[in-house]
C-alpha positions in Angstrom: 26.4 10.0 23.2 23.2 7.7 23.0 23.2 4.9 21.3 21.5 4.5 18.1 19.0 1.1 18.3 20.4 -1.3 15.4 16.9 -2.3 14.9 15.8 1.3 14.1 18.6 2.2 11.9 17.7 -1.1 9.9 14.0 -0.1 9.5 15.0 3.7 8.7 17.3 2.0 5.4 14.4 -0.6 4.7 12.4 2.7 4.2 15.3 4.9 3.0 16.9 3.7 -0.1 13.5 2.4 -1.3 12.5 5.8 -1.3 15.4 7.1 -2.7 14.6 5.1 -6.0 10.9 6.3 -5.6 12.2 9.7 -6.0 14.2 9.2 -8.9 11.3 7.8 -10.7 8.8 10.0 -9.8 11.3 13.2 -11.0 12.0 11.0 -14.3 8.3 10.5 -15.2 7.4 14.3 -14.3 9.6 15.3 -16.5 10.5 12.5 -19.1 7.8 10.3 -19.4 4.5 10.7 -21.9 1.6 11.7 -19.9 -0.9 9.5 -21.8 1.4 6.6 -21.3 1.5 7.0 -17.7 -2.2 7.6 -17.2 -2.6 4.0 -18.6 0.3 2.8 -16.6 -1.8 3.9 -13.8 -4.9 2.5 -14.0 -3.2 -1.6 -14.3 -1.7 -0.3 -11.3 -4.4 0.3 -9.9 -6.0 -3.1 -11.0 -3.2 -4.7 -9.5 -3.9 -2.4 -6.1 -7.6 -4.1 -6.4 -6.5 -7.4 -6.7 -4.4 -7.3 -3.5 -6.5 -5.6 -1.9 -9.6 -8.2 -2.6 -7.9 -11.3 -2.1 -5.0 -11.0 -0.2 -6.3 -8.9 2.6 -7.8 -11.8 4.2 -4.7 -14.1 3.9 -2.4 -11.1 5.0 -4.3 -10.1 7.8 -4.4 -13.5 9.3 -0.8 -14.4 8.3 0.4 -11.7 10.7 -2.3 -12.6 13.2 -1.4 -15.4 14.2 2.3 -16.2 12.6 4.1 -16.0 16.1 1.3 -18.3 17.9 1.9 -20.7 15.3 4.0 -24.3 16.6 5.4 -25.3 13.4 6.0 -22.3 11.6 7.0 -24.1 8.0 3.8 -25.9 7.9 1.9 -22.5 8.5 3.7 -20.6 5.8 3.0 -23.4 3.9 -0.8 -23.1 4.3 -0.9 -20.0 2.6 1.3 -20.3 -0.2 -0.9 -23.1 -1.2 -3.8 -20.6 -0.8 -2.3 -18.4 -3.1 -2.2 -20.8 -5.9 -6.1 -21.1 -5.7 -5.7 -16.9 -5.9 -4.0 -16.9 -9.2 -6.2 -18.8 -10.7 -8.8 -16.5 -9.8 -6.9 -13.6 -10.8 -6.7 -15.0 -14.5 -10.5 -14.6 -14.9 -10.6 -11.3 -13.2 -8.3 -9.6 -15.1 -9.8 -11.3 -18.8 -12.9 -9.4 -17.4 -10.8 -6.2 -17.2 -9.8 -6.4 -20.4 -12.9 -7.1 -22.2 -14.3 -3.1 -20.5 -10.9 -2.0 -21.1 -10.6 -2.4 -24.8 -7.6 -0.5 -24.8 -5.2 -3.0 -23.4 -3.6 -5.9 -25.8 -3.4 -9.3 -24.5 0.1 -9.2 -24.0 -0.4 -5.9 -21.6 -3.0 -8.7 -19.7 -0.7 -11.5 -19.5 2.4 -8.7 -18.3 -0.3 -8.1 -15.3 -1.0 -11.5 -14.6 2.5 -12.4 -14.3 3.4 -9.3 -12.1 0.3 -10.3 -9.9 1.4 -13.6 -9.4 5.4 -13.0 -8.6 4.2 -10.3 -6.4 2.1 -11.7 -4.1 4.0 -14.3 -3.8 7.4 -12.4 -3.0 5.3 -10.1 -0.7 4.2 -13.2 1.5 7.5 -14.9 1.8 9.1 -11.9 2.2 6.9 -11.0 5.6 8.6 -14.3 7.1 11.6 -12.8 8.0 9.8 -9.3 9.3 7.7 -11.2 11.6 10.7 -13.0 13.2 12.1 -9.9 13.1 15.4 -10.7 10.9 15.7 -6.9 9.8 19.0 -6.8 7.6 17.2 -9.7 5.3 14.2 -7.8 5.3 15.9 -4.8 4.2 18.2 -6.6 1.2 14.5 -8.1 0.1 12.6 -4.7 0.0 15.8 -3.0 -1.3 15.2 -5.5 -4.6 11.7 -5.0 -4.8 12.3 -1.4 -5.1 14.4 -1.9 -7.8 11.8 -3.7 -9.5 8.9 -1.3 -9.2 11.1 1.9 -9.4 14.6 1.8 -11.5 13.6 -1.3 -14.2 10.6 0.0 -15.6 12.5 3.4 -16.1 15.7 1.6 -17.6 12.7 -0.2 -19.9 11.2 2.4 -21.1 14.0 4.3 -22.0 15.0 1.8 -24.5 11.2 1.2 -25.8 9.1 4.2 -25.2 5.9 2.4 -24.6 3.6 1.1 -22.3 4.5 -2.4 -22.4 8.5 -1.1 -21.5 7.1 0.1 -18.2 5.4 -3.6 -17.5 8.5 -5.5 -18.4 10.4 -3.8 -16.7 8.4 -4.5 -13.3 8.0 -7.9 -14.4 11.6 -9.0 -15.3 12.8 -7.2 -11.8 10.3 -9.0 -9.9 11.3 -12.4 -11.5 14.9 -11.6 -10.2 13.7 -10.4 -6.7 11.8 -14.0 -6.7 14.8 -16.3 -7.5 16.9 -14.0 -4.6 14.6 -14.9 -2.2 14.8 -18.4 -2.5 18.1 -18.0 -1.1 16.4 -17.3 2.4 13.7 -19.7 2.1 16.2 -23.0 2.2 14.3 -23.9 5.7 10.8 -23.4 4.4 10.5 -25.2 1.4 6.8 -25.6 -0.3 4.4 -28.3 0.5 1.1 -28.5 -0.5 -1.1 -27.9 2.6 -4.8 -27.5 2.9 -5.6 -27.4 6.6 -10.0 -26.7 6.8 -10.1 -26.1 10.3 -7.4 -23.4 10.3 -9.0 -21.8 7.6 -11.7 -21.6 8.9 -10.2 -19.8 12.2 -8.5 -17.0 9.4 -11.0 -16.8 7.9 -14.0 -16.1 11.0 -10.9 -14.1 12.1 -10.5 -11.5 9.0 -13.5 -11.8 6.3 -14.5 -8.1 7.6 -11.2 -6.9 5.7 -12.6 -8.2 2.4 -15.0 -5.6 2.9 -12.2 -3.0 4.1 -10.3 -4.0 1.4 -13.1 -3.2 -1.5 -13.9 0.0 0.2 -10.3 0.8 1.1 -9.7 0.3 -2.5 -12.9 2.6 -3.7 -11.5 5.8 -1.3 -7.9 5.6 -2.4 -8.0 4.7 -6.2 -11.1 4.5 -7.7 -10.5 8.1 -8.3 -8.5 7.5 -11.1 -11.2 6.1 -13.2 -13.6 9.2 -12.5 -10.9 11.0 -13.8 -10.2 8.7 -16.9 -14.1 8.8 -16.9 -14.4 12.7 -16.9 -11.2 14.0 -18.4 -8.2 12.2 -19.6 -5.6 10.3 -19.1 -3.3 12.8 -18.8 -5.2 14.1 -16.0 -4.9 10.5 -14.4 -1.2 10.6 -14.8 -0.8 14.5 -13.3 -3.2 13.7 -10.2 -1.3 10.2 -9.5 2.1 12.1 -9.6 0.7 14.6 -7.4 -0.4 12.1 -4.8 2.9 10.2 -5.2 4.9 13.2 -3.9 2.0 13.7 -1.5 2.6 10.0 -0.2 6.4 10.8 1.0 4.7 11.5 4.0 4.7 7.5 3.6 8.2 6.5 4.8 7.1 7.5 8.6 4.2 5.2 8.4 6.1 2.5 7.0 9.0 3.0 9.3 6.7 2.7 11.8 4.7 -0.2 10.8 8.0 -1.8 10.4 9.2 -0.7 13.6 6.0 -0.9 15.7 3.8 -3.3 14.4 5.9 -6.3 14.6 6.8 -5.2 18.4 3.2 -4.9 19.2 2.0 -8.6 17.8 4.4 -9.9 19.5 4.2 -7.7 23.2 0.0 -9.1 23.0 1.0 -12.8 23.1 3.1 -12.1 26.4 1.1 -9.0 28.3 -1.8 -7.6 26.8 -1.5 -4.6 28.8 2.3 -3.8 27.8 1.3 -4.2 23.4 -1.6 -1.9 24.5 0.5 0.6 26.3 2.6 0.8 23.6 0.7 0.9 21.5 -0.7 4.1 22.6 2.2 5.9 23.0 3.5 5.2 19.3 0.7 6.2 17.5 0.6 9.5 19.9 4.2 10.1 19.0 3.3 9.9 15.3 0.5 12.2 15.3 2.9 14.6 16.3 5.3 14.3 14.3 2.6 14.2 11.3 1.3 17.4 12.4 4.7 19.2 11.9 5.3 17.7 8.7 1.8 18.8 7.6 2.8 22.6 8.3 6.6 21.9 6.9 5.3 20.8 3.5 2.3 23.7 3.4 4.6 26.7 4.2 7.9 25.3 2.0 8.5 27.2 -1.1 7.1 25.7 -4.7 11.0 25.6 -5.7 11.1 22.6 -3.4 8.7 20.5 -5.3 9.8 21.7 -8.5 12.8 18.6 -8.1 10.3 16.2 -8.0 7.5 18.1 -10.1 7.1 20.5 -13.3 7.2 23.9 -12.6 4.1 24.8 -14.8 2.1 22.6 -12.6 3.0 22.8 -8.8 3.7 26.6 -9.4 -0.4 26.2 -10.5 -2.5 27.6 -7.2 -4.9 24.5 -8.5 -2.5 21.8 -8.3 -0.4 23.0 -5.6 -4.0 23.0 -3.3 -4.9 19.7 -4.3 -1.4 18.6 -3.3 -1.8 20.3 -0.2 -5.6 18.4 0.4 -3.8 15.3 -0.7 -0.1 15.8 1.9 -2.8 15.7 4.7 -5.4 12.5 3.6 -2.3 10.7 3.3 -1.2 11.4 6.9 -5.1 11.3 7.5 -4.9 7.8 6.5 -1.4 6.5 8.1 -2.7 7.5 11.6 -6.2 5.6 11.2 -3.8 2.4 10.0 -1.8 2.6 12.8 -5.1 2.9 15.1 -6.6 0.1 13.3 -4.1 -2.5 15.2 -6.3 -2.1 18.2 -9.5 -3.6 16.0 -7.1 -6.2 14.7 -5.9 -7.3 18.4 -9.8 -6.7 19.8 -10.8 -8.9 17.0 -12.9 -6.2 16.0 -12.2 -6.1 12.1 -16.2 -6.1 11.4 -16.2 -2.5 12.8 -13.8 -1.3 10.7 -15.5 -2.6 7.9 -18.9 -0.4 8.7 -16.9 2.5 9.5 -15.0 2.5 6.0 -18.7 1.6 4.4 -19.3 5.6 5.7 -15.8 6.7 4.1 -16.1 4.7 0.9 -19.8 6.7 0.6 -18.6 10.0 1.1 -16.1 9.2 -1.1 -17.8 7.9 -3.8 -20.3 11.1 -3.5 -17.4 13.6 -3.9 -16.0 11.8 -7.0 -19.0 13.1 -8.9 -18.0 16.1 -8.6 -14.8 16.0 -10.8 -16.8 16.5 -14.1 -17.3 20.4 -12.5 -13.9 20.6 -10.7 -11.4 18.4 -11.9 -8.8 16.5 -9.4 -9.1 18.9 -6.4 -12.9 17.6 -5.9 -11.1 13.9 -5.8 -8.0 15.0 -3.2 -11.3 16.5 -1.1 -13.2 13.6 -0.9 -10.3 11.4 -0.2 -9.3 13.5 2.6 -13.4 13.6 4.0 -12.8 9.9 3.6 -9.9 9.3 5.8 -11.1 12.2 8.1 -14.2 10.2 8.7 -12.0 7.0 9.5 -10.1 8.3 11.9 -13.1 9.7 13.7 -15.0 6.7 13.6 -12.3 5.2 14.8 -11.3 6.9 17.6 -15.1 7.3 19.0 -15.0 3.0 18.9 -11.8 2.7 20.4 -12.4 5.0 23.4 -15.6 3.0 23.7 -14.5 -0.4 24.0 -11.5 0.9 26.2 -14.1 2.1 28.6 -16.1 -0.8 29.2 
């Protein structure tokens, strides 16, 4: 009998029992929770989204860069948890902005998202310390809680209070736990307050294209949500972002992988290029497989299937169940042109990938128009044009700069 890598088994739980809780919460707020509430719910997630994507892309890009080069690994850490204070502060102004165009959300819905922003960026950073050095059983306790906190609280929450705010407390209190766990782990990197120029500098020149991605990146997956606020209701918000939710199991084999492979591959290219490369290769062609199949299991699978995670009067709806369909293949669109996006981040090529996702972000942005005439399947089609024209892009650079 073969033997099962411990590594791999870690990394299939890390993505495993998180999921699990995803799929209890997406079946209870099919089925349980008020549409209108969950259409708002969506869109300060998907403020929250924007505000990761803008300012921490840079730092997380670079963190992971360059973590296992680093000499004194503390003091590095420590570099960009002092950056992160200087990206709350931000954040406060950005989301008062929010809030003044969003009339509809109190000040104490604000200051819930301000506080989630804050634990969670910060939890998400410390909590990459033990990925990169590859301490897998940590890992998997720390995303294990995180889940909690984003899945099973805000459900416990709201079924005592029945409103918006339940959902945010929720999050908020089970992040605040997650936060004082982790500390636990972090007895050998405690803070200091570092500001090192000349290294940011280096992260910076390194990953500044990724602000760009990041803005874009944001635009083709969720700005989507507002044309539909925009041209229909929130109701329609909280049925297309339900839809792509179940669409986005197809997730737990990119994040398995990225788990899996990604950490491998940083650390291959500091001792032979030619080994991460190779690699390299190979995984990503054995997840394009494996994405192809699941692509034809989920399309030819009866409607009684979905109906555990989805009302029957909607994925049994030849509308819904084809933008679900659209949506099932942008997301594995989207996890293939990730995983080939590790060559631009070891080429030090992330300025490309910024022009190509200037194209996707304009296609995007062109079939989001058409919503007002056909409602959510016009935005799973031009996110799945979007990715599609990633990928493309993508490969045509890669096998470029291979060649010469």
């Amino acid at each position: 009998m073969p033997k099962i890598n411990k590594s791999f088994l870690i990394t299939m739980f890390t993505v495993g029992v998180p999921l699990l809780m995803q799929l209890f919460f997406i079946r209870y707020v099919s089925y349980n929770v008020d549409k209108d509430i969950y259409g708002n719910f969506i869109l300060l997630q998907t403020l929250i989204v924007a505000l990761s994507y803008i300012f921490l892309q840079i730092p997380s890009q670079a963190y992971n860069r360059f973590y296992n080069s680093a000499t004194d690994k503390v003091e590095f850490v420590n570099e960009f948890r002092t950056l992160l204070i200087f990206i709350n502060i931000i954040s406060i102004f950005i989301i008062y902005i929010y809030g003044l165009f969003m009339e509809r959300f109190s000040y104490e819905i604000l200051t819930l998202i301000f506080i989630y922003f804050l634990i969670l960026n910060n939890y998400t950073f410390n909590q990459q310390i033990f990925l990169l050095n590859l301490e897998r059983k940590k890992y998997f306790i720390l995303k294990t809680l995180e889940a909690s906190s984003k899945f099973l609280l805000p459900i416990l929450f709201y079924i005592s209070f029945q409103s918006l705010e339940s959902f945010l407390y929720g999050i908020v209190c089970g992040y605040i736990f997650s936060f004082m766990f982790i500390q636990r782990y972090l007895k050998d990197y405690k803070f200091s307050f570092i500001i090192n120029l000349e290294n940011l500098k280096k992260y910076f020149i390194f990953a500044y294209p990724i602000v760009f991605v990041a803005i874009f990146s944001w635009g083709i997956s969720f700005s989507d949500r507002y044309f539909i606020d925009y041209y229909m209701t929130s109701k329609d918000v909280a049925l297309y972002a339900i839809l792509a939710q179940v669409a986005g199991m197809g997730q737990v084999i990119g994040q398995v992988y990225s788990m899996y492979v990604n950490p491998k591959v940083l650390k291959y290219y500091e001792e032979d290029k030619t080994i991460a490369l190779n690699y390299l290769k190979k995984s990503i062609i054995i997840l394009s497989i494996i994405f192809a199949f699941l692509g034809l299991v989920a399309y030819l699978l009866p409607t009684s299937i979905y109906e555990l995670l989805l009302e029957p009067e909607v994925i049994n709806n030849s509308y819904y169940f084809n933008a679900f369909i659209i949506l099932v293949f942008a997301i594995f669109f989207t996890l293939i042109q990730t995983a080939l996006s590790m060559y631009l981040t070891l080429f030090k090529k992330l300025n490309v990938l910024a022009y190509i996702y200037v194209a996707a972000f304009i296609v995007n942005i062109i079939g989001n128009f058409f919503i007002q005439e056909y409602g959510i399947i016009a935005a799973s089609i031009s996110t799945f044009l979007a990715y599609l024209v990633i990928l493309l892009l993508q490969l045509i650079y890669i096998r470029k700069y291979r060649d010469e």
